[in-house]
N, C-alpha and C positions, 0 to 999 in steps of 0.2 A: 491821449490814447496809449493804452501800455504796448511798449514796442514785441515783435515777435524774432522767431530764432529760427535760422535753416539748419536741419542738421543732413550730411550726407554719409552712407558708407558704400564706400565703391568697392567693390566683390567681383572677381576674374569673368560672374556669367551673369551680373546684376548690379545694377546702381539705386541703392534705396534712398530715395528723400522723403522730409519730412520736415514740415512748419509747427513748430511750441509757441508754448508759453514761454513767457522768462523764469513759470515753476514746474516746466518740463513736460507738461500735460500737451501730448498728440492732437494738434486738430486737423491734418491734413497728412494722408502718406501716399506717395504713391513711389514706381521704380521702370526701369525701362531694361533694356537689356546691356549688355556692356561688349560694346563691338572694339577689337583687339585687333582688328588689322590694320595692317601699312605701320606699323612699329606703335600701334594707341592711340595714333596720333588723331583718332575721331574723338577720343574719351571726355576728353574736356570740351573742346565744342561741343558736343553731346548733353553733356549737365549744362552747360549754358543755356542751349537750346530749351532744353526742357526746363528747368526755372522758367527763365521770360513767359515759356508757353504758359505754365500755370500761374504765378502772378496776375497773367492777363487774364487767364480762364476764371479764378477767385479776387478778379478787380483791387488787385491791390500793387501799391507802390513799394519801393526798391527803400524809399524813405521811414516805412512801416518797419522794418528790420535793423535790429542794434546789429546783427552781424550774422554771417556762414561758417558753420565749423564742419571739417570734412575726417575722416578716418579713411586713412588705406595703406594696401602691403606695402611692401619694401622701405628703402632706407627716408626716410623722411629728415630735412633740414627744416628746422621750427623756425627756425628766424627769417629764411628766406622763403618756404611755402615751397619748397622744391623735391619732388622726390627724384630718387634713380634706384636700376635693381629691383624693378616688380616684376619682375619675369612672367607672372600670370599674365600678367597686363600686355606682356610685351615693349617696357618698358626699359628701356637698354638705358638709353641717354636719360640724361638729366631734365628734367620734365619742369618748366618754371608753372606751376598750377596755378598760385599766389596772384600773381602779378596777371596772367590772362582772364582771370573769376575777377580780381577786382575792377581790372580795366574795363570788362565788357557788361558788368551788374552796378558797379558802383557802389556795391556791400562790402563791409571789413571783414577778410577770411583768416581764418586760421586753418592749418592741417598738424595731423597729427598719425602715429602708425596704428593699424586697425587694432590691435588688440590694447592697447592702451585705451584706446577712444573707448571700446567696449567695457574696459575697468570703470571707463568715467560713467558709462551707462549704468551699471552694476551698482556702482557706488550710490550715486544721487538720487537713482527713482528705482532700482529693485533690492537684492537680498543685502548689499553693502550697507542700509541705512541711512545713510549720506554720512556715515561715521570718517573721522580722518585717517584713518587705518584701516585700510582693506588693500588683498592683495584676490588678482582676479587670475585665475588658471582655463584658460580652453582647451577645451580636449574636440580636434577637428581633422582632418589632413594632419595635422599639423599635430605640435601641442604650442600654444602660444600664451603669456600672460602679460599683466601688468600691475606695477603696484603704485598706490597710493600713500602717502608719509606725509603725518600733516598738513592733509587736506590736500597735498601736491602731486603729480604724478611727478615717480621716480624716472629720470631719464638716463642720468650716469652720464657721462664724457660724449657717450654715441647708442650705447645698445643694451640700458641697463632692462630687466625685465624679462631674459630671453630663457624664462623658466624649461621650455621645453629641451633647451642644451645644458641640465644640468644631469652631471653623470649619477647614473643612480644602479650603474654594472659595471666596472673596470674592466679594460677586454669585451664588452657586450657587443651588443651587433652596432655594423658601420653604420653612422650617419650620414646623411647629404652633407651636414656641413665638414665631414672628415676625419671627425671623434668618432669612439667606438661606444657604445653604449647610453646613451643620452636618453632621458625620461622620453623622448618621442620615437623613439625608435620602438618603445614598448606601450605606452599608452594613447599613442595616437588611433583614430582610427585603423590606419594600414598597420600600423604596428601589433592592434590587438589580432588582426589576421595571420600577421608573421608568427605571433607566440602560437596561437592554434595550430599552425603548421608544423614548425618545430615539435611540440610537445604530443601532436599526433602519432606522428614519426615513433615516438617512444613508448606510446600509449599501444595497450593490448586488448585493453576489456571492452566489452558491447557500449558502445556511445552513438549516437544519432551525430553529434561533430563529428566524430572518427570515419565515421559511414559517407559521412557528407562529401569529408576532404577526400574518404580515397576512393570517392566515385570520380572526381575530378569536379568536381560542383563549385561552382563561386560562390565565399562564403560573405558577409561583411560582419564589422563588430557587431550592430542591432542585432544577427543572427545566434551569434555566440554569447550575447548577454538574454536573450531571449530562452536558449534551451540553455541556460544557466539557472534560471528562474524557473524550470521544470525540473530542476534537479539533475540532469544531465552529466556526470562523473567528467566526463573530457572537458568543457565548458566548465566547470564549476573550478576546476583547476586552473585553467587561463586566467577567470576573472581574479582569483586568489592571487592570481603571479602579476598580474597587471594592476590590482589596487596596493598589494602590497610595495610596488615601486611609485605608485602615486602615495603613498600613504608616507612613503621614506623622503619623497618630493615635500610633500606637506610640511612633515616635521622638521624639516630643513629650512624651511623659508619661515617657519614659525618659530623657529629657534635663532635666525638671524633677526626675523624685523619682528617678532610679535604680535601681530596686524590685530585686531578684532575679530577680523572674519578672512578667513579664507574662501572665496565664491569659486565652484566649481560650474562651468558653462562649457557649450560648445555642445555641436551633435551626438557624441558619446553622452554626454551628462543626463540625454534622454533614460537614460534606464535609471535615473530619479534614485531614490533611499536605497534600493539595492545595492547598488552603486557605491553611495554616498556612508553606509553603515562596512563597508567591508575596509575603504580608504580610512573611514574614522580608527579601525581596530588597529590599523599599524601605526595611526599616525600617533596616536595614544602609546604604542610601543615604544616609538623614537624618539618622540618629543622628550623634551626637558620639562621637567615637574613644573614650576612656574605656566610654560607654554602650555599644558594639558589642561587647565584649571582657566585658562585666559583667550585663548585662540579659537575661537569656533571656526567650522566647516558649515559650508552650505553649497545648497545647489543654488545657480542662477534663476533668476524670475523671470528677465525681462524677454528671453528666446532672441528672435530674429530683432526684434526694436532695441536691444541694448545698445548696438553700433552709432543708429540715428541719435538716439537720448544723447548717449556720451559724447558725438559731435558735438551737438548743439550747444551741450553744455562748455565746449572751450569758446564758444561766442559770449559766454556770461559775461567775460572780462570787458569786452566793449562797452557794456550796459551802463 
């Protein structure tokens, strides 16, 4: 009987699991919520919990499974299955995840940091092709990525991948992490809101965003790429300034690894080709001739399931 895979992605306000194939195919998902108090320390008994529950509920053994593969924030240690620094989570201390999953299932785990695990989703069963080059960019809260080299995820010493800290304004606005100007500070969600505020400020002529912001009204990015799509003059200017720094992202990363594909995901990425055709125009600008001809763009396929896939998929190795 062909063994099957767990994949997990634990998220600040949900923990999504999901049972495959060993060729990645969904037969079971479900998620629960992700309670964060008392320092997390329910998070893992929690996923415990809930496996055993469902094993039992779909009558199946702990021996049916070559292995559990997990995605989540903060700093993750691969060899030891240890995270610390999830602060969503509440996760100050060093968290041994590894060693309490296996103890208490008897299944071989692997973890991994969420946006990587997501590149592996991307790669293996959506827009990546399962090609050995691909580099994955989310645009969420956040801007988070990860890349793939020879079929491998790139990890670097500690923190390689952390596309969204790469400068793409000298001087630009401060980031959390300290730097001033970082691709997330402008193309993340909250950051597409900061650029519409700013350039509001400066803006004169009749816009439905202009109206919006100086009613005092809470705007978010979907809003601003929405009356961008109606032609909207203040909005149509954001979105230009905000693909244009992903576009200068793009061709930076395509001009270092050359990937096949560059997959664009995350909640922004919902406004799809519009999107996707104004990013393509800079990146086209910046790129290096080789890279222009070699490197394609795409949007992500897989939505909310890339997390679980790409789990699942670091349990292959057990197999």
């Amino acid at each position: 009987m062909e063994k099957k895979l767990i994949g997990i992605d634990l998220g600040g306000t949900t923990i999504k699991f999901a049972i495959l194939t060993l060729t990645g195919e969904i037969q079971q998902k479900w998620s629960i919520q992700t309670n964060i108090l008392d320092d997390g320390s329910h998070i893992v008994p929690d996923i415990i919990t809930s496996i055993k529950h469902h094993l039992k509920l779909y009558q199946m053994q702990p021996s049916q499974f070559s292995g559990i593969g997990m995605g989540s924030p903060g700093t993750v240690d691969l060899k030891n299955g240890t995270v610390i620094g999830a602060y969503n989570l509440n996760w100050k201390t060093l968290q041994p995840v590894k060693t309490a999953i296996e103890k208490e299932l008897g299944i071989p785990f692997l973890i991994d940091n969420d946006a990587n695990v997501a590149a592996l989703g991307e790669r293996w069963k959506g827009a990546g092709e399962n090609d050995n080059e691909v580099v994955f960019v989310t645009l969420g809260t956040g801007v988070g990525g990860g890349i793939i080299s020879n079929g491998k995820l790139v990890h670097g010493v500690q923190a390689a991948g952390e596309i969204g800290h790469m400068i793409v304004e000298p001087n630009g606005y401060l980031c959390t992490c300290g730097n001033h100007g970082c691709l997330e500070t402008y193309a993340s969600a909250t950051g597409i809101v900061r650029v519409a505020r700013d350039l509001a400020e400066e803006y004169a002529g009749p816009a439905k965003l202009k109206k919006l912001l100086d009613d005092g009204q809470d705007i978010s990015s979907k809003i601003v790429f929405d009356l961008a799509k109606e032609a909207d003059q203040l909005a149509l200017m954001v979105v230009d300034q905000v693909c244009g720094y992903l576009g200068l992202a793009c061709a930076n990363i395509g001009n270092l690894l050359n990937p096949s594909f560059i997959v664009i995901g995350g909640g922004v990425s919902a406004a799809g080709e519009f999107l996707l055709d104004r990013v393509k125009k800079y990146f086209l600008k910046y790129a290096f001739p080789t890279v222009r001809t070699t490197t394609e763009l795409k949007l992500a396929q897989l939505g909310n399931d890339a997390g679980v896939i790409g789990a699942a998929s670091l349990a292959l190795t057990f197999n």
